[in-house]
N, C-alpha and C positions, 0 to 999 in steps of 0.2 A: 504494500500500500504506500503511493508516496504523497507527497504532502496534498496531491491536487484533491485526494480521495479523503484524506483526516476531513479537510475542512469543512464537506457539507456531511460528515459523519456526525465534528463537532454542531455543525447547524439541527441536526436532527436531533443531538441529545437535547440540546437547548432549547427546541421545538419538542419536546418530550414523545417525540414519534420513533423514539429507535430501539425497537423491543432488546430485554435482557439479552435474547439469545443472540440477537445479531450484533449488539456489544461484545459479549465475548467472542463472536465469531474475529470480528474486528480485530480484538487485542491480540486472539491468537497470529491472526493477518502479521499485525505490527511486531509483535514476538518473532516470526518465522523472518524477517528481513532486518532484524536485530535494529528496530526504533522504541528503543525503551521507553527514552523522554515520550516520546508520542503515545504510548501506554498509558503511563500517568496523564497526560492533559486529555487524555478522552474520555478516563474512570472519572477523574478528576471533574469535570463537567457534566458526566450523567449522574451524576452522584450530588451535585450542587440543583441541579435543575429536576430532579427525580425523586422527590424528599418522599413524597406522599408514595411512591409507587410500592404494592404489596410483597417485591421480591428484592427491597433495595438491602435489604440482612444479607441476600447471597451476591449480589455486583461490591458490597464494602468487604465481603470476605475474600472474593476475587482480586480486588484492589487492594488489599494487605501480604496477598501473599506476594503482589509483582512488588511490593513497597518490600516487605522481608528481605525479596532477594536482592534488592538494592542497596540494602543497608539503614534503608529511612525507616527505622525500629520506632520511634514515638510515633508518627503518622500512621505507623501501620498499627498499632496498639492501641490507640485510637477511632480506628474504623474498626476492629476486633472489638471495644467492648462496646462502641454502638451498633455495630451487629447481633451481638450477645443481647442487648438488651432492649434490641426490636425483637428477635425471637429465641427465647432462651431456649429452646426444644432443639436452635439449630446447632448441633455439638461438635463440626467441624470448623466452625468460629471458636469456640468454647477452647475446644482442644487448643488448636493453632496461637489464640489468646495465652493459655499457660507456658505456649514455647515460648515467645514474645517475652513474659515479663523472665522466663528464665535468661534470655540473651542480655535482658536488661539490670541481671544479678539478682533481682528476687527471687531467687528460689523459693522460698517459703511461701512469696506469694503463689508462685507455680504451683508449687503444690496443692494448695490449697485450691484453686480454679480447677486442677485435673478431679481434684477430691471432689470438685463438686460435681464433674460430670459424672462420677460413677455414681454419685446419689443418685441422678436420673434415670438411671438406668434397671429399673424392675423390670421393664417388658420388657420379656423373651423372644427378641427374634432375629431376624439376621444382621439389621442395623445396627441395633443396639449390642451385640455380641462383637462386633470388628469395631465400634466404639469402646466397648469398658478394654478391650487387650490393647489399643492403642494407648486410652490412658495410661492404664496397668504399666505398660510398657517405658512412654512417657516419662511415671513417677518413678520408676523404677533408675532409670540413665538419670536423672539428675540428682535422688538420692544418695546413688554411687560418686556423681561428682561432688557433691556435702560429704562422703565420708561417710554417712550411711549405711554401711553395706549391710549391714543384718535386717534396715528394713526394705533395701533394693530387692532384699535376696527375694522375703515375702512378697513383692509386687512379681517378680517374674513366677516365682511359685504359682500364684496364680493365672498369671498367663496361661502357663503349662495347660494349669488345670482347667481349660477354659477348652487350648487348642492346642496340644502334644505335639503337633506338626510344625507348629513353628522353630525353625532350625536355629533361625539366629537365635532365638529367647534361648534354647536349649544352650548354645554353647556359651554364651552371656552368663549363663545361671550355672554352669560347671564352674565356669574361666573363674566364679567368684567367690564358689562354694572352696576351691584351689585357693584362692588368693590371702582367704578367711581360714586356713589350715581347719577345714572343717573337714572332720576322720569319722567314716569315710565319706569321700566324695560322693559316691555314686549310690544312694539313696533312690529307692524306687519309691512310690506310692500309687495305688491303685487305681489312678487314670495315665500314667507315665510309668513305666515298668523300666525294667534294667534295659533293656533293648532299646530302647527309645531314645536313655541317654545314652549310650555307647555311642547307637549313631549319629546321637547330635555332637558329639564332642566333635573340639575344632583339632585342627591338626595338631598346634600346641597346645593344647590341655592333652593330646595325647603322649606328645614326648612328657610329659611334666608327670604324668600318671603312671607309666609303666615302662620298664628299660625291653621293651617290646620294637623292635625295629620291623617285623611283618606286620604289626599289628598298623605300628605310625605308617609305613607302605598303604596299606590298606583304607586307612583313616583318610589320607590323600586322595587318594586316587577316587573316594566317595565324595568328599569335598568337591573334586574341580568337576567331577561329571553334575552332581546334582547342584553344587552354590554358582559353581562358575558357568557350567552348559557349555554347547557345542556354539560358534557365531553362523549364520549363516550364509555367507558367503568368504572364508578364508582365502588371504594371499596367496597364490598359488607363483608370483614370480615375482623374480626381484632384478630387473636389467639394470640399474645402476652398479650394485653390488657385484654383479656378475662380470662387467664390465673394467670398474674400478682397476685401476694397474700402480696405485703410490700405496704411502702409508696404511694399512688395515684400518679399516673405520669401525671403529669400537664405538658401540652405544653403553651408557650404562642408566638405567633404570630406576629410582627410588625415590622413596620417599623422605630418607633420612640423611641427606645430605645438609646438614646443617647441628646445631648441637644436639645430637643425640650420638647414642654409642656407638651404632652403624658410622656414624659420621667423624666419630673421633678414631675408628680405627681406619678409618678412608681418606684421612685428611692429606695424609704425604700422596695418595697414590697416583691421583692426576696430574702434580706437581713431578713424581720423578719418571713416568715414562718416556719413551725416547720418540721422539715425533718423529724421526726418521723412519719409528715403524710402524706409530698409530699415529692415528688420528681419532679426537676424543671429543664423544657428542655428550651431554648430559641433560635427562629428560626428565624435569623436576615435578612430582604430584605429591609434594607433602604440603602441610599448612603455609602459609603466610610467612616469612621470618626477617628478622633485620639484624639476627645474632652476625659478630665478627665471622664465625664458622662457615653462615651460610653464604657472607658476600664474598671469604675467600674461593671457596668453591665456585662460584661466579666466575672467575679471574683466573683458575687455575685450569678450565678446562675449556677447550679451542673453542665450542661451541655448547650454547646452554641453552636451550627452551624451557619456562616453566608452563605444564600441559594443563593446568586446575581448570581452567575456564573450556578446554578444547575438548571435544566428546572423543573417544575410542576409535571410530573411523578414523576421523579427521589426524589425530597423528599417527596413526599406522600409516595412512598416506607419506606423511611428512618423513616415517621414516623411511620409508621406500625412496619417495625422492633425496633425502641425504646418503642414498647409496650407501646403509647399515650394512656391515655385513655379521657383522656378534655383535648380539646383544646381551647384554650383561644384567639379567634380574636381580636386582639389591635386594629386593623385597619377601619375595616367595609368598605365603601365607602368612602375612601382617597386616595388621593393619595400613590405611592406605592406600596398601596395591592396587592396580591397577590390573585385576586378574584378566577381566576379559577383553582388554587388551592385547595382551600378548594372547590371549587365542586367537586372535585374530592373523598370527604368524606375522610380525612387519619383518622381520630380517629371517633371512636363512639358517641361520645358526643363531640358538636362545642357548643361553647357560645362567645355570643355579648357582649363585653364589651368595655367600656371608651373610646375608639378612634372614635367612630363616637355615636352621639348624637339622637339614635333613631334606630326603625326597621330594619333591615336587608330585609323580606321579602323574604328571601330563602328557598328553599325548605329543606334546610341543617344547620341550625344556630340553634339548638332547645331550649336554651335558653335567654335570655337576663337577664342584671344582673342592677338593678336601687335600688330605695329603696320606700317606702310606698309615699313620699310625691311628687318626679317623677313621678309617675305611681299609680293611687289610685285604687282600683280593680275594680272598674267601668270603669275605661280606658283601661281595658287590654285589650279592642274588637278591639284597636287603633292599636295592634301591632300583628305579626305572631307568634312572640317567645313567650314561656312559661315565664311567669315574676317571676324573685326569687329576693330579696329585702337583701338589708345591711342596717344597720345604717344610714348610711349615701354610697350614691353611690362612691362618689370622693374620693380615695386615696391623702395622702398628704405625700409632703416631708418636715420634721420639721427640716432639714440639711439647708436647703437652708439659705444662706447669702446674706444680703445686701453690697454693698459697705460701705468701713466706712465714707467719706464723704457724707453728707446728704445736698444736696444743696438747698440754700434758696428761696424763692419766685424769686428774679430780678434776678437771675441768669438763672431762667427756665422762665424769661418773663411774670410770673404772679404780679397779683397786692400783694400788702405788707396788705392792708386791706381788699380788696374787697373777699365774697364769694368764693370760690372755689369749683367747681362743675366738676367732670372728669369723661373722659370715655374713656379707652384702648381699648377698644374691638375695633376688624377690622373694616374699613368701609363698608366692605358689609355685615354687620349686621344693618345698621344705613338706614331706611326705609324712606319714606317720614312723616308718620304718625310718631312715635318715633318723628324725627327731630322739628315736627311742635309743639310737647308737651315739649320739653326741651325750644325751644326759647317761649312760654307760661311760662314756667317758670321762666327764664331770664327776659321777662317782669315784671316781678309783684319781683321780689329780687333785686333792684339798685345796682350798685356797681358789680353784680356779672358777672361772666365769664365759658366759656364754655372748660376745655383742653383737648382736643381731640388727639388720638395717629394719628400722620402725617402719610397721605398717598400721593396719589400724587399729583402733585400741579394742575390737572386737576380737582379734586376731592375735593382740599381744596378747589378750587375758587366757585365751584356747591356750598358748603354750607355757602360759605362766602354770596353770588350773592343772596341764599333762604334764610338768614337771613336778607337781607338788603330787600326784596322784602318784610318782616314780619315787619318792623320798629325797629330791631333791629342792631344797630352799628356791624358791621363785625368782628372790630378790639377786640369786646368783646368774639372770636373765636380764642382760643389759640392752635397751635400743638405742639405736644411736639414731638423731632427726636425719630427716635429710638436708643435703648442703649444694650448695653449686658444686662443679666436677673440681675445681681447682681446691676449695675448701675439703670436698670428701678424700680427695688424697691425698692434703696434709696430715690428718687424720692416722692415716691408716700404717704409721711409724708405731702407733700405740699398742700395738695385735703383734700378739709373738707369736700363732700359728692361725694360718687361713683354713677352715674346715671346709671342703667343695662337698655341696648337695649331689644327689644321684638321683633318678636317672638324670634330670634335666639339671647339669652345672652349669660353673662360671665360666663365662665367654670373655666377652669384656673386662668383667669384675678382674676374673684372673688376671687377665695381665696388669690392669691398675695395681693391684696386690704385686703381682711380681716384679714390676717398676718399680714399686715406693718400697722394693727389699723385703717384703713380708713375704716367707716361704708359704706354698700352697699343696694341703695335702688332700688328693682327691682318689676320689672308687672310680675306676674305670670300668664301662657299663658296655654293653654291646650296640649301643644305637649312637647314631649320631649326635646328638645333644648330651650324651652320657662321655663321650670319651673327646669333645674338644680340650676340655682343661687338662686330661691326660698330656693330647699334644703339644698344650703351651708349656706346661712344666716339664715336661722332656725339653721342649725346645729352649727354656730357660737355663738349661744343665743340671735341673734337679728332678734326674729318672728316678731316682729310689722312693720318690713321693710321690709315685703313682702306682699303687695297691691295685691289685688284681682281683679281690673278694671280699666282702664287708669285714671276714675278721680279722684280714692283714690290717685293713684301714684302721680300726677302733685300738688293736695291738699299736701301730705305728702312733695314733695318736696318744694313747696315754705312754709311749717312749717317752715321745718329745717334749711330753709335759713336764715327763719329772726330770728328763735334762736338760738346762738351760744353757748349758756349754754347746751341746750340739746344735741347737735353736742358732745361739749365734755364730756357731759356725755355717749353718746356712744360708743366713743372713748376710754374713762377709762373703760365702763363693757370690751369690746373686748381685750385691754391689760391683765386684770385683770383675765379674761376665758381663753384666750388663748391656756393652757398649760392644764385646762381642759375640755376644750368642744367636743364634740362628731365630728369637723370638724376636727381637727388636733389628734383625736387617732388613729392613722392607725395601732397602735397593734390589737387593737379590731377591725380595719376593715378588717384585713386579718384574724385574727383567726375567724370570721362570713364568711368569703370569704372560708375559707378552710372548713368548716361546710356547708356552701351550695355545695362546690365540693363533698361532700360525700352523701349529698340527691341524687346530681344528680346521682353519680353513682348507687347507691342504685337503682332509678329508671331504672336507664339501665338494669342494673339485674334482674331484676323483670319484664324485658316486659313494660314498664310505661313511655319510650321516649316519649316527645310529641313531635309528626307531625304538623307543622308549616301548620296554616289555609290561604289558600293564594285565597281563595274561592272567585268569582267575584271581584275580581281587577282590571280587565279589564274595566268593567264597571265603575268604582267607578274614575277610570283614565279619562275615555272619559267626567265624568261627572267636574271632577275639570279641564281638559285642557281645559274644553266650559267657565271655570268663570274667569272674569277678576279682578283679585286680587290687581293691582294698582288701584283698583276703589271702592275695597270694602273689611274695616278694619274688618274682622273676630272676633275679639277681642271685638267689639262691639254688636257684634250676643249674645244674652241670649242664647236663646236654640238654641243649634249648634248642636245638633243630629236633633231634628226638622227641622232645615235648610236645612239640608240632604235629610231625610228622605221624603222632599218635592220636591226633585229634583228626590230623586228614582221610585217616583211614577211616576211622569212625565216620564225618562223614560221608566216604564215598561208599562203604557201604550200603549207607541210607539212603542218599542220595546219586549215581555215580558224577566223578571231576574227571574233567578232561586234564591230561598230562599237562604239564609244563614246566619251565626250563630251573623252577627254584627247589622247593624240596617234595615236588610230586612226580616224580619219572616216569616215564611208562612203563618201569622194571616196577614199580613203587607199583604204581596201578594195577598190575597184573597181581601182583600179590596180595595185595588189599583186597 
């Protein structure tokens, strides 16, 4: 619509002749040719001229939502409660109204508006049913952002129990019942059954739940078929790419390009490749930011697009014409991503790296990028992707500073003598099994203490409450607040041993600990998020702190408790390495990084893609949603292909499986 057309549009609303529907036909018109302003001046005037009209509740709710996405928060909150309060029955104002005063910080008013719309809500019927789980749902994310979480937990509880089917609510409602070290997790009740949550968990609440790598396999590969879908019309060719004859043009993907931990271990890496052999695109879809982190990232990489405002096509195009040839997923299953995106294939070569801790499971991801002691070639049956190996997986940033004051014991609430034993890692990595092996340890080292990064005080009191039910004093459970990055590893000189959580350990964390000299002792687990911290602390030069079974670990750690000689002789090799150990060279881990981008091209060329095996997954899902994993520590299992392997019989039996290439053979089959 261009302006010749607004005008006797505007004439008509002012002439009160231009019905609702062809209003919003209108706006849609001006929406679809991207004239916003013109949006507003034509709600804006049927709206002024329409006062008396019996549907002017749903044209001001229509006109709050184009004000929403504009930013113009009072005016659209404004036409939300004179909507509200021409017809209060109409509960997509209602609703919409509660988001509003929450963008505006009133939570409590928020809440309070969604609380009213569930008042309304006694009729039973379809309307009212997709209304109260929207609230529900509503109060429940803003609860969580107050800190709330025991009564968030209640609002999705209900959801559930409302509509089982809802995936996100499902994994929302694990991720938090995890988060809340509420033991166990996986709570059925009689309209949502164990089934139900297995297969709502997200990919990471499954690595966080079980040192299960078929299982997390599996968890994926249900994730990207049913949350992600197929797109319907896939890249099929890439002529630029194909074409290209300089530098390799490396895309890379994410959202964390800025201060978060992806980003702090990402910081050197655009900065030290050799542009003689890349060429480096960066495709920004995380929030807003103005941190130092994210304008140096700006600057450090040849080219940058932030894609927030752009749809899915539209830079898949874009990256076709920038002749991608890898692309580099920062993200995997996190938040942010941009999954169906990359289904949409923009470049020829996709690779799995660093941002999510494990398999993809796509039918589009063809590599994944770890190193030998991650992923040992016996495990590659664990994952879809083609496995290509660095040094060391984890990129590091050797820039990073501490605060210069480095604060003492009594200032951070620890004792001046007593042991110190820490662990930053989230609390929904923190298991019941883990927890019950640290206060063992605390047992048998007097004097010593546990400091723990705070979470919520719902969450602190759970582990206060399972310490004191183990005979161990509460108060010997220390949290530490959170701090900016610089401040939390001044800090972290206080901790004279790092205890890594299993299955799902310290990524990041670990190397901040192993930078600021704090030795890191961790269970190495069979899945990917279980054995990164293995490979940093090897790669730091302290192999002997990476235990192979829960009871080396808990032995090891009550060693080092009671020798403080050995502690600081740990201490001194990790200073003393520092500057050369294979964890903080990230020249050599990007010149190995840019040498595996050239294999893979290589293979591209050559026909030699590998096709992601996603071969009975289904199965292999229905078989880990039947087990009940708060009942049964995996890590304890010897043979955990065996374990398997006996459940697959069982059921092909019942049902027959078709062979394939992991632990079902057709030798397996035949004899089954």
């Amino acid at each position: 619509m261009t302006r010749d057309v607004l005008t006797p549009t505007l004439l008509q609303s002012m002439a009160r002749t231009l019905s609702l529907m062809d209003l919003i036909k209108s706006a849609e018109t001006l929406k679809a040719t991207g004239q916003t302003d013109s949006i507003v001046t034509l709600y804006a005037t049927w709206v002024e001229h329409n006062a008396d009209h019996p549907l002017l509740y749903a044209a001001l709710f229509n006109y709050a939502v184009i004000l929403t996405e504009l930013g113009r928060i009072d005016t659209a909150r404004d036409c939300l409660e004179r909507a509200v309060a021409l017809n209060p029955d109409f509960l997509p104002a209602a609703i919409n109204l509660g988001r509003v005063y929450e963008i505006q910080g009133a939570t409590a008013v928020a809440v309070v508006q969604w609380s009213s719309v569930l008042q309304k809500l006694a009729l039973l019927n379809g309307g009212a049913v997709t209304h109260k789980i929207t609230a529900l749902n509503q109060i429940a994310r803003t609860l969580e952002t107050a800190a709330q979480d025991d009564s968030a937990e209640e609002m999705l509880r209900q959801s559930l129990e409302i509509d089982p089917s809802q995936r996100e609510v499902a994994q929302h409602y694990i991720a938090l019942r995890q988060r809340q070290c509420e033991w166990p997790v996986m709570v059925p009740w009689e309209r949502v059954g164990h089934d139900t949550l297995m297969r709502g968990l997200s990919p990471l609440s499954a690595a966080a739940l079980a040192d299960d790598p078929l299982l997390h396999l599996a968890v994926a590969a249900h994730y990207n078929k049913v949350d992600v879908g197929d797109p319907q019309a896939p890249i099929t060719a890439w002529p630029r790419a194909a074409a290209h004859q300089g530098p390799l043009r490396i895309g890379y993907l994410s959202s964390d390009l800025r201060e978060h931990a992806v980003g702090q271990l990402m910081a050197e890496v655009p900065v030290l490749h050799d542009r003689a052999r890349v060429e480096l695109f960066a495709y920004y879809c995380g929030p807003h930011s103005s941190d130092p982190m994210h304008d140096a990232f700006k600057t450090a990489f040849d080219h940058w697009l932030d894609i927030n405002a752009l749809d899915d096509a539209t830079v898949a195009r874009r990256m076709v014409e920038d002749g991608i040839q890898i692309l580099v997923d920062l993200n995997g299953y996190t938040r942010e991503a941009r999954h169906r995106l990359l289904a949409l294939r923009p470049a020829p070569v996709i690779v799995n790296w660093l941002g999510y801790p494990g398999t993809l499971a796509s039918p589009y991801h063809h590599y994944l990028i770890a190193d030998a002691w991650i992923i040992p070639p016996e495990d590659e049956i664990h994952y879809s992707e083609k496995v290509v190996r660095l040094p060391c997986y984890q990129p590091n940033n050797r820039q990073r500073r501490a605060a210069p004051h480095r604060p003492g014991r009594a200032e951070l609430g620890l004792p001046e003598q007593g042991l110190v034993y820490c662990c930053f890692n989230g609390s929904h990595k923190i298991t019941r099994f883990m927890f019950e092996r640290w206060l063992l340890i605390l047992s048998q080292v007097p004097d010593s203490v546990l400091w723990l990064l705070g979470g919520s005080e719902g969450a602190q009191q759970r582990l206060r409450d399972h310490a004191a039910a183990h005979g161990i004093d509460p108060a010997r459970l220390v949290f530490a607040d959170k701090r900016v990055n610089a401040e939390h590893l001044a800090r972290y000189p206080a901790a004279d041993l790092f205890l890594d959580t299993s299955p799902y350990g310290a990524h990041t964390t670990a190397s901040d600990a192993l930078w600021m000299g704090v030795p890191v002792l961790t269970l190495a687990g069979r899945s990917f998020a279980a054995r990164v911290c293995g490979s940093l602390v090897r790669a730091a030069g302290l192999p002997e702190l990476v235990c192979d079974d829960a009871t080396a670990y808990v032995e090891q750690a009550i060693a080092l408790g009671r020798d403080r000689a050995r502690l600081q002789a740990l201490r001194d090799r990790l200073v003393a390495g520092r500057d050369q150990c294979v964890l903080f060279d990230t020249p050599a881990l990007v010149a190995a990084l840019e040498a595996r981008y050239h294999e893979m091209w290589a293979d591209c060329q050559a026909g030699r893609l590998p096709r992601p095996d996603l071969a009975n997954l289904d199965v292999y899902l229905e078989i880990g949603a039947a087990t009940h994993y708060d009942e049964t520590d995996l890590q304890t299992v010897e043979d955990y292909h065996g374990w398997w392997r006996d459940r697959l019989r069982r059921r092909h039996r019942v049902r027959p499986i078709a062979a394939d290439a992991r632990l079902f053979p057709p030798s397996l089959a035949a004899e089954a």
